[in-house]
C-alpha positions as CSV (number, residue, x, y, z in Angstrom):
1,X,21.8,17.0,-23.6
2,X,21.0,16.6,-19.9
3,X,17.3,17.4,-19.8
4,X,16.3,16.0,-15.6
5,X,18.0,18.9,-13.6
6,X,17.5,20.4,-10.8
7,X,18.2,23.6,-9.6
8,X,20.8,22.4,-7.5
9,X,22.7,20.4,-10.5
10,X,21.3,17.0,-9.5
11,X,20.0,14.8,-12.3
12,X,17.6,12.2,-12.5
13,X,18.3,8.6,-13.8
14,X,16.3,6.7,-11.7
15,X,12.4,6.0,-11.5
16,X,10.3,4.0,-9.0
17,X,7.5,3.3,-10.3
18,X,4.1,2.0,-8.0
19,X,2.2,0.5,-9.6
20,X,-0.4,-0.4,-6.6
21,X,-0.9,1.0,-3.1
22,X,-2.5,-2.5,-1.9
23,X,-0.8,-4.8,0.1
24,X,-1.1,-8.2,1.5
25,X,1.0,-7.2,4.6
26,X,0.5,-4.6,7.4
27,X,3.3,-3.6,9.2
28,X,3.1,-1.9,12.4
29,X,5.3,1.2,11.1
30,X,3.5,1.5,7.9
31,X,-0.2,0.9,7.7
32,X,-3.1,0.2,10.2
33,X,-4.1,-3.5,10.9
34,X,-7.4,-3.0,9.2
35,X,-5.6,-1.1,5.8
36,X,-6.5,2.1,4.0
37,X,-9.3,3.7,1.7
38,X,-7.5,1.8,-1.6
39,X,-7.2,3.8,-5.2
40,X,-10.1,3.1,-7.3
41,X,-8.6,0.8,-10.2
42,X,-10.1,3.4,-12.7
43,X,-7.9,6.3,-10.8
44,X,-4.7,3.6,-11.1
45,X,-2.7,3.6,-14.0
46,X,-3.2,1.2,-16.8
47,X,0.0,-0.8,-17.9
48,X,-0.2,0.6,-21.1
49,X,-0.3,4.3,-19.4
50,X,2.7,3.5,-17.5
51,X,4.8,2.4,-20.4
52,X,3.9,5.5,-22.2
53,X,5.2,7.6,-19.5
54,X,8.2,5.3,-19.2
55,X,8.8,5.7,-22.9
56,X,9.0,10.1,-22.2
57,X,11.1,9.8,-19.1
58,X,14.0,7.3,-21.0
59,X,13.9,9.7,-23.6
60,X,14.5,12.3,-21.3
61,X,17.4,10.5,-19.0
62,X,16.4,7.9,-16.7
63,X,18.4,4.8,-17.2
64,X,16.8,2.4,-14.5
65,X,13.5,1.6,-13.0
66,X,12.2,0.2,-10.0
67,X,8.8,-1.4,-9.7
68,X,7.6,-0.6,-6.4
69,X,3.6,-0.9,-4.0
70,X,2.2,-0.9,-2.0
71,X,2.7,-4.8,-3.0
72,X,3.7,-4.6,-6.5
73,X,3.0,-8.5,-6.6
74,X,-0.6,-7.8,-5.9
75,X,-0.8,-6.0,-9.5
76,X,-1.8,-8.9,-11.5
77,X,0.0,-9.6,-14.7
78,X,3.0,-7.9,-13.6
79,X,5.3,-9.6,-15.9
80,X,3.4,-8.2,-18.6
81,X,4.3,-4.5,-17.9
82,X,8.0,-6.2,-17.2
83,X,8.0,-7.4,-20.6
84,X,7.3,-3.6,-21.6
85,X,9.8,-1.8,-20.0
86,X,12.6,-4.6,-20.6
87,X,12.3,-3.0,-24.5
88,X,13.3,0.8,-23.2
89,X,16.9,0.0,-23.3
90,X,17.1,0.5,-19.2
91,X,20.5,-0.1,-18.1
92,X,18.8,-1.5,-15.2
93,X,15.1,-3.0,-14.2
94,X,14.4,-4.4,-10.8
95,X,11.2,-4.5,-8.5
96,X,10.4,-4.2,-4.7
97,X,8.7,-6.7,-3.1
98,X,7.9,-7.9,-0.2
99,X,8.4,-11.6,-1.2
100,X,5.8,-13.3,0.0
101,X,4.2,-14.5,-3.4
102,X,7.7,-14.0,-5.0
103,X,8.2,-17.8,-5.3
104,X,5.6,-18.3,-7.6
105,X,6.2,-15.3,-10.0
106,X,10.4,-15.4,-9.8
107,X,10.8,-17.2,-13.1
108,X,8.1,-15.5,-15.1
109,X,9.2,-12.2,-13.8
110,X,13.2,-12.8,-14.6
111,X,11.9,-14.3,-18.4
112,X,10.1,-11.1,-18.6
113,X,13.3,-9.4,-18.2
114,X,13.7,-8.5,-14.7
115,X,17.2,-7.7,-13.7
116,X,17.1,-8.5,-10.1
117,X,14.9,-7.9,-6.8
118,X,14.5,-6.2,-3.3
119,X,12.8,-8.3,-0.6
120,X,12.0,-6.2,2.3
121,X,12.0,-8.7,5.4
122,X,12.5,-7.2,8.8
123,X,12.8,-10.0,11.4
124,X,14.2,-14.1,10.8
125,X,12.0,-14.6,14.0
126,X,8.4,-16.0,13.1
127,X,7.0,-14.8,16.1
128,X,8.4,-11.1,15.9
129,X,7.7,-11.3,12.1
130,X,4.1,-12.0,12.4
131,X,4.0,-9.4,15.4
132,X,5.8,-6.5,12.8
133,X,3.9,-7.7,10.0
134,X,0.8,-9.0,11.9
135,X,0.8,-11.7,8.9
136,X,2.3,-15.5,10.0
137,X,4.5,-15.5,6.2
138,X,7.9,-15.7,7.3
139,X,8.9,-18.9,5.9
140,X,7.4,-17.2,2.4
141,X,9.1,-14.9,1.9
142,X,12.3,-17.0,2.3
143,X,11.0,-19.2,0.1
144,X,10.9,-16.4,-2.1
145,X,14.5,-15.4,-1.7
146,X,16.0,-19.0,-2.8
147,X,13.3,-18.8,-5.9
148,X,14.6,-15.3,-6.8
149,X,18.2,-16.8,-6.5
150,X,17.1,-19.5,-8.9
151,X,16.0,-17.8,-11.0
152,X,18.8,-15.5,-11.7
153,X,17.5,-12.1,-9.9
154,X,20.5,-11.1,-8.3
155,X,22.3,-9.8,-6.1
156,X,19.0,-10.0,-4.2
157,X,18.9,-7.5,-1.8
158,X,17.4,-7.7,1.5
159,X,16.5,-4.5,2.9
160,X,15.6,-4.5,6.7
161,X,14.1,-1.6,8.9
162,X,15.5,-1.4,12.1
163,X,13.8,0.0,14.6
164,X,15.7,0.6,18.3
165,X,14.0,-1.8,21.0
166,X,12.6,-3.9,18.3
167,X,14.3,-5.8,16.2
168,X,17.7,-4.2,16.9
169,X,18.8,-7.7,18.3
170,X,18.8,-9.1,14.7
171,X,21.5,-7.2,13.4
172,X,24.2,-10.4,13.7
173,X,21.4,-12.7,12.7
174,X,20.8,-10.9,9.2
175,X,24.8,-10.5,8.8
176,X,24.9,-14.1,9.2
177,X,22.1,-14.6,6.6
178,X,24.2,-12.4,4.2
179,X,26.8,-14.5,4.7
180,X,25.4,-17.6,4.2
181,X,23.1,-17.1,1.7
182,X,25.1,-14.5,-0.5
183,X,22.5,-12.3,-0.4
184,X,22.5,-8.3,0.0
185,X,21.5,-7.4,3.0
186,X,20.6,-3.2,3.6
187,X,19.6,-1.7,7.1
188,X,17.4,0.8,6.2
189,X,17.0,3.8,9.2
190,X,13.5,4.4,10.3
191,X,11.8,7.0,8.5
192,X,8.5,9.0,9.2
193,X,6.3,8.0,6.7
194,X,3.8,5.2,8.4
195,X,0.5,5.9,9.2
196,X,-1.2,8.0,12.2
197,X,1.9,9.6,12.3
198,X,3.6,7.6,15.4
199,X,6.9,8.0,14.7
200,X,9.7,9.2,17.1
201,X,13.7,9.8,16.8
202,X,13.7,7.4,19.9
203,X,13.5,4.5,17.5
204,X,15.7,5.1,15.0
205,X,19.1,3.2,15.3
206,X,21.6,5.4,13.6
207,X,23.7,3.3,10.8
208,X,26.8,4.5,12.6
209,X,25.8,2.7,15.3
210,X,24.4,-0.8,13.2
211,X,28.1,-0.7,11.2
212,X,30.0,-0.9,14.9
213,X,28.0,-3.6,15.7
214,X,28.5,-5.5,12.9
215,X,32.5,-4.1,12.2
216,X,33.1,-6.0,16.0
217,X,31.9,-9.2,15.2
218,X,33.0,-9.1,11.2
219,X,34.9,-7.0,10.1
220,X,34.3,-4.6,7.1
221,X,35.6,-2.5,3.8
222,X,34.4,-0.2,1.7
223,X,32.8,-0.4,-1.2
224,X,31.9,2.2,-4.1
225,X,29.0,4.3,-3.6
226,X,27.7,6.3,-6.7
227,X,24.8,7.7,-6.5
228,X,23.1,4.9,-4.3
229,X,20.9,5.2,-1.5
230,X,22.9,2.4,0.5
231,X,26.2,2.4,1.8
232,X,27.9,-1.0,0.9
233,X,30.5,-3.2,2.7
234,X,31.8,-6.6,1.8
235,X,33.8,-8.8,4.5
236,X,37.4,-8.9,5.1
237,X,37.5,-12.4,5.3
238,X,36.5,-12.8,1.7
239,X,32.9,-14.5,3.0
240,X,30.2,-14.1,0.6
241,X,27.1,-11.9,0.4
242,X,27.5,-7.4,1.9
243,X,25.8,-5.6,4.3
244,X,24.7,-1.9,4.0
245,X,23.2,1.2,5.4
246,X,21.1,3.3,4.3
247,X,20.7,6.6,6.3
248,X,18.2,8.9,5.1
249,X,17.5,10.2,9.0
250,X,20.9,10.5,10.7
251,X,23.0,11.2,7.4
252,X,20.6,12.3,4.6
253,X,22.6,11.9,1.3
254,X,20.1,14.7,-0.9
255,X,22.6,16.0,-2.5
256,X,23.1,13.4,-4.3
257,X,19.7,12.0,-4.9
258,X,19.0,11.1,-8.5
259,X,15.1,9.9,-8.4
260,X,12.1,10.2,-9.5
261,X,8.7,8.7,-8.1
262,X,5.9,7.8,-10.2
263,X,2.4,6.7,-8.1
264,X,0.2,4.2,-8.9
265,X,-3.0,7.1,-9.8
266,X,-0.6,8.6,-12.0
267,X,1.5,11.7,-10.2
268,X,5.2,12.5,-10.4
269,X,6.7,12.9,-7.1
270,X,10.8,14.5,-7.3
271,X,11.2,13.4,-3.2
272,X,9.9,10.8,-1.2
273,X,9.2,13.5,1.5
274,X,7.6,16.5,-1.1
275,X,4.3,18.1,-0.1
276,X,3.9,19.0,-4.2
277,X,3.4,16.5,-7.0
278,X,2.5,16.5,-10.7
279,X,-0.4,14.8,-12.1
280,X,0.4,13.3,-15.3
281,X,-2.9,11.1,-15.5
282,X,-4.8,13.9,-16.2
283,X,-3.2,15.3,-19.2
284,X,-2.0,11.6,-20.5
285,X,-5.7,10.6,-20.5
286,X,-6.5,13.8,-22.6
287,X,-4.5,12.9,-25.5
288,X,-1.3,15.2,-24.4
289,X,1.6,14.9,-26.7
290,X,5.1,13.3,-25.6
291,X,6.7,16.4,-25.8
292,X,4.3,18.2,-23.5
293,X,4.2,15.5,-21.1
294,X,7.9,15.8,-20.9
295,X,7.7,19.5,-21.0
296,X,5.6,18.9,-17.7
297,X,8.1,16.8,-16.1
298,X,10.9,18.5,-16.6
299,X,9.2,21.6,-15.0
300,X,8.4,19.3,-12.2
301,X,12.0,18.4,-11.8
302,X,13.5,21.7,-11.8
303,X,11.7,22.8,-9.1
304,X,12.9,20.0,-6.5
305,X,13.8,21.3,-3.2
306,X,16.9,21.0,-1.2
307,X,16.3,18.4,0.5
308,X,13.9,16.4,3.2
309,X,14.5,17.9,6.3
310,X,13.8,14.8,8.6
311,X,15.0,16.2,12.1
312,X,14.2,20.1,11.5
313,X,11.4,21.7,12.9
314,X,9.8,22.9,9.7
315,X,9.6,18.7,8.6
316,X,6.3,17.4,8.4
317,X,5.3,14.3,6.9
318,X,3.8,14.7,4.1
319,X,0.2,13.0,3.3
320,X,0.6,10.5,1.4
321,X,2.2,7.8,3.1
322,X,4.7,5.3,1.7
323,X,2.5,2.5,0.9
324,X,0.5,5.3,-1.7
325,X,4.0,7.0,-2.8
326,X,6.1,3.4,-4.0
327,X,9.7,3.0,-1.9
């Protein structure tokens, strides 16, 4: 019995799950230089509280999960809470990161029984790096992407924001690094979700316009979709590694959205962009059954709107901001 529907027909299989809103990096079209007001820890969800609620959403349909931040690596013990949702039967646990302490947890993460990884890394230029990141770690977090490899967390996928005038010039440079390194790379349209709310359509790059570039210098085919976020392609030539797309702004793909958010403090969120949330913290801390938790989020998920409505004048952004939701 499908129990996660909305009431436009869509059902939920997928979770992200934040499990931190800190971060060790501070990119310009996320947070300010100096950070944000953090969660209190007791506000933040205990591992244990997590896997409980984990536990309530398998039984109710979601078939893969996504450990997200913030920083996820920042949690400490993460592999621990890996260990703990490896036993849910998941057809599918992975974690988003942006890979600049990933080399030393890789192996302990993938024993834990992590599937595979997201590295977010939006420049191969140190200098423009540390300028989008203000944090000199470039050569980390490729470190990080040879110790996921290693380790056996793949297809790692490299997802890049690209943002017209800056970093637009990379586009053959990350194809390249797909192709050498075998490695998944995803352009990922910018989005209004960063902080002070300075974002403009001016500097998104549609993905129509990213796949030309990259179809004229190497060209491209299809692959299956799904339900997935990203748009795939593999090479013609038979070279290793894919590029994709992933157009939330310029071609929003709601209708066939299948996740769920959970935030570090303990609130379900049924769209990235929703101005509601549920809290479960509250009624998990006082001693609420399974089947009324579930009875909450499934009420929750019935109620999920259309879509987010990036580009219409009745969008605006909501509050939290993605560092505090979990990508």
């Amino acid at each position: 019995m499908t129990l996660l529907i909305d009431r436009y027909g869509r059902v939920a299989r997928d979770l992200r799950i934040s499990v931190t809103d800190r971060c060790d990096l501070r990119c310009t079209y996320c947070m300010p230089e100096d950070g944000l007001d953090w969660i209190a820890p007791d506000q933040q969800l205990s591992f244990e509280e997590i896997l409980k609620l984990s536990q309530v959403l398998v039984d109710l349909g979601i078939r893969s999960v996504r450990l997200t931040g913030g920083e996820p690596l920042m949690r400490p013990h993460l592999d621990q809470l890996v260990a703990g949702l490896s036993q849910l039967g998941l057809e599918d646990l992975s974690l988003t990161t942006n890979g600049t302490t990933l080399a030393r947890h890789a192996k302990s993460l993938a024993t834990a029984g992590l599937d595979r990884v997201n590295i977010s890394l939006d420049s191969l230029n140190a200098h423009r790096f540390a300028e989008m990141t203000r944090r000199d770690a470039l050569c980390k977090v490729l470190e990080g992407i040879t110790a996921a490899q290693e380790a056996g967390l793949t297809p790692v996928k490299v997802n890049c924001v690209m943002i017209a005038g800056t970093n637009e010039d990379e586009i053959l440079a990350f194809v390249q690094f797909a192709r050498r390194t075998d490695c998944d790379v995803r352009f990922i349209e910018n989005m209004p979700l960063g902080a002070g709310n300075t974002w403009n359509s001016q500097k998104v790059l549609s993905s129509a316009e990213i796949l030309r570039r990259i179809d004229a210098a190497y060209p491209l085919v299809g692959m299956s979709r799904g339900s997935e976020p990203a748009a795939s392609y593999s090479f013609v030539d038979g070279s290793p590694g894919r590029v994709g797309v992933i157009s939330s702004v310029t071609e929003p793909f709601c209708e066939q959205c299948d996740r769920l958010r959970l935030t570090s403090d303990g609130f379900l969120r049924t769209c990235l962009f929703a101005h509601t949330e549920t809290d479960l913290r509250t009624p998990l801390r006082a001693g609420a059954s399974p089947e009324e938790l579930a009875e909450l989020i499934c009420s929750a998920v019935a109620l999920k709107g259309p879509g987010h409505a990036i580009g219409q004048p009745e969008f605006e952004q909501p509050v939290r901001l993605m560092s505090r939701i979990g990508g």
